[in-house]
matplotlib code that plots the C-alpha trace (Angstrom):
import matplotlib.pyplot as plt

x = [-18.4, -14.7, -12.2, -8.7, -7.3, -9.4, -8.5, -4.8, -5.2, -6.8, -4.2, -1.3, -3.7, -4.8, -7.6, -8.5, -9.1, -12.2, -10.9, -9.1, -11.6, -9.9, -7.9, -9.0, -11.1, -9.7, -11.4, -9.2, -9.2, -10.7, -11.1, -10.1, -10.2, -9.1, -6.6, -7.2, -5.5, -5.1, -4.5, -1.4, -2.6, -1.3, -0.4, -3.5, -5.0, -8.6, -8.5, -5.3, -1.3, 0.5, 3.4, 4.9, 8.2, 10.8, 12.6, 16.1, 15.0, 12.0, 11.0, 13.4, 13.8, 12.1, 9.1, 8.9, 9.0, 5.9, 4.1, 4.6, 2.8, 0.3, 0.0, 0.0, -2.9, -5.0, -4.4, -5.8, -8.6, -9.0, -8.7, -11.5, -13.8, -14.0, -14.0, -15.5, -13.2, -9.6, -9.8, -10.4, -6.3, -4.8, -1.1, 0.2, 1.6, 3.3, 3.9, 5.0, 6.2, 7.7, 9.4, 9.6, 13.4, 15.9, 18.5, 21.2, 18.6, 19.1, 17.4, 14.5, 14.2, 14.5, 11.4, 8.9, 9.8, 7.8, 4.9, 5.8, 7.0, 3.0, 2.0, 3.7, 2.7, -0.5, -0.9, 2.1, 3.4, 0.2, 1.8, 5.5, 5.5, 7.8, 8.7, 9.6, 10.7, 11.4, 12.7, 10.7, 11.1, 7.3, 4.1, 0.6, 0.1, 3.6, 3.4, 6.5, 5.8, 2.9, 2.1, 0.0, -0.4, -1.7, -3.1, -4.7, -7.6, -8.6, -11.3, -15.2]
y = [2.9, 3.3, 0.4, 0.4, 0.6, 3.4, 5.4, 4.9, 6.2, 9.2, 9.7, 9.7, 12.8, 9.8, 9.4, 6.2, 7.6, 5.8, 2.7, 3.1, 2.2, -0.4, 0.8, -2.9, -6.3, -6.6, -5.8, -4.0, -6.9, -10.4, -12.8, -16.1, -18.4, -15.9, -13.7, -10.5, -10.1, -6.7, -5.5, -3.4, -0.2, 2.8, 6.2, 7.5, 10.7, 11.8, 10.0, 11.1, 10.7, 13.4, 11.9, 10.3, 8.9, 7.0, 7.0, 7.8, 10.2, 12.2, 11.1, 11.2, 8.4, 10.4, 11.3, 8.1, 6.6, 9.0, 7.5, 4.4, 5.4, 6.3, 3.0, 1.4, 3.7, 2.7, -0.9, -0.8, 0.8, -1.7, -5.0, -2.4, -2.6, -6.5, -6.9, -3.8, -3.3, -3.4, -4.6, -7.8, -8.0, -10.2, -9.6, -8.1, -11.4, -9.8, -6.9, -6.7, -3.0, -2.6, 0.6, 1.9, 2.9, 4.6, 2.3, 3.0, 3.6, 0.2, 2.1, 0.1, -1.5, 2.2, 3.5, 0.8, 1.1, 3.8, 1.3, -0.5, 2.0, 3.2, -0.2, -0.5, 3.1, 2.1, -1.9, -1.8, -5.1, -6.6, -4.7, -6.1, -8.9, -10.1, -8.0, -8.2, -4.7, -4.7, -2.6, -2.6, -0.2, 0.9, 0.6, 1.1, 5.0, 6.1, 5.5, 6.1, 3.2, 0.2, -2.1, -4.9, -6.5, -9.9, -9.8, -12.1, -11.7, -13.3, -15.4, -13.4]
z = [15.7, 15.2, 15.9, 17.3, 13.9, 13.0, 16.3, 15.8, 12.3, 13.3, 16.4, 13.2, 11.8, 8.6, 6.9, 4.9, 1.3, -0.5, -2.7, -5.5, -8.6, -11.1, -14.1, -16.0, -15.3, -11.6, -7.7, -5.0, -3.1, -2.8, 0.5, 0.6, 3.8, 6.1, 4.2, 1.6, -1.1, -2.4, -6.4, -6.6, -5.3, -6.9, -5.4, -5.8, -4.4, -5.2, -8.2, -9.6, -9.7, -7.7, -9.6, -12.3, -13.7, -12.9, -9.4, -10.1, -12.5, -12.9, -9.1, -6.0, -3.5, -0.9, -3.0, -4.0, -0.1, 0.8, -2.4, -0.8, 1.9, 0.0, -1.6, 2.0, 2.6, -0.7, 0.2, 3.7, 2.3, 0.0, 2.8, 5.0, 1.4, 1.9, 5.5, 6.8, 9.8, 10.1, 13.6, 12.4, 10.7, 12.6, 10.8, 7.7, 5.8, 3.1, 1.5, -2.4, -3.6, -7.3, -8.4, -11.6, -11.8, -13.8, -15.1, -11.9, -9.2, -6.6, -3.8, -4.3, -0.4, 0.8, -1.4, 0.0, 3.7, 3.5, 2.9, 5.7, 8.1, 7.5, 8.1, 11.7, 12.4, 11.8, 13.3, 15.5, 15.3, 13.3, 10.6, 10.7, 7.2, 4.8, 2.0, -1.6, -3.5, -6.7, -9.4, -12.9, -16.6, -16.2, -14.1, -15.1, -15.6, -15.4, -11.7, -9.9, -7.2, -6.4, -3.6, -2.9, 0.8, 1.9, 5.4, 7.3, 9.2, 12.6, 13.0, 12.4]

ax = plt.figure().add_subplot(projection="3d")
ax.plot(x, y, z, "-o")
ax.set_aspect("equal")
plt.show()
């Protein structure tokens, strides 16, 4: 049966992807009390980076906003893993992008609104959280952008 969450993502023409396998001794997400924590998700797509470099560089702001929304993506895919339906997210708590940037790139707040612009697209205000974005030399596999989200989930 599909949820609220899952009807709004298909009115946006979205699909969750499966969840993103581990790259080392980690799970997509863990429960605790009532909040899920998710490992930083990468923009993965059928198993693969579309991209890779550095923002500023190799990678344009833009590109790098739509990878964020891919991240978003992987990481609700990731809370659905552990708690079966994404009905049951009472809020996005927080929301923690880094972006692998050239030197002179400061654009980094710009680059993970597209995580949670997809977020409120897809929670409405559920999915409005504090935010940390943050610019780093290199992320695992030369990705361009990752995210992690903490949500909280109402009571089962």
């Amino acid at each position: 049966m599909s949820g609220a969450v899952d009807a709004r993502l298909a009115e946006l023409g979205l699909t969750l992807p499966a969840v993103v396998p581990p790259l080392a001794s980690y799970q997509p997400a863990v429960q605790s009390g009532v909040y899920v924590y998710t490992a930083g998700q990468l923009p993965m797509v059928d198993g693969k980076l579309a991209v890779t470099g550095k923002v500023g560089a190799e990678v344009t702001a833009e590109e790098a906003k739509d990878l964020a929304r891919t991240c978003a993506l992987n990481a609700l895919a990731a809370v659905k893993s552990v708690v079966g339906d994404l009905d049951r997210v009472a809020r996005v708590v927080k929301v923690v992008g880094f972006v692998a940037s050239a030197p002179d790139f400061t654009g980094q707040p710009g680059v993970i609104n597209g995580a949670s612009e997809l977020l409120g697209e897809v929670l409405g205000e559920k999915g409005v959280h504090a935010r940390s974005a943050v610019g780093v030399a290199v992320l695992p596999l030369d990705a361009p952008v990752e995210v992690e989200i903490q949500v909280e989930l109402t009571e089962a």
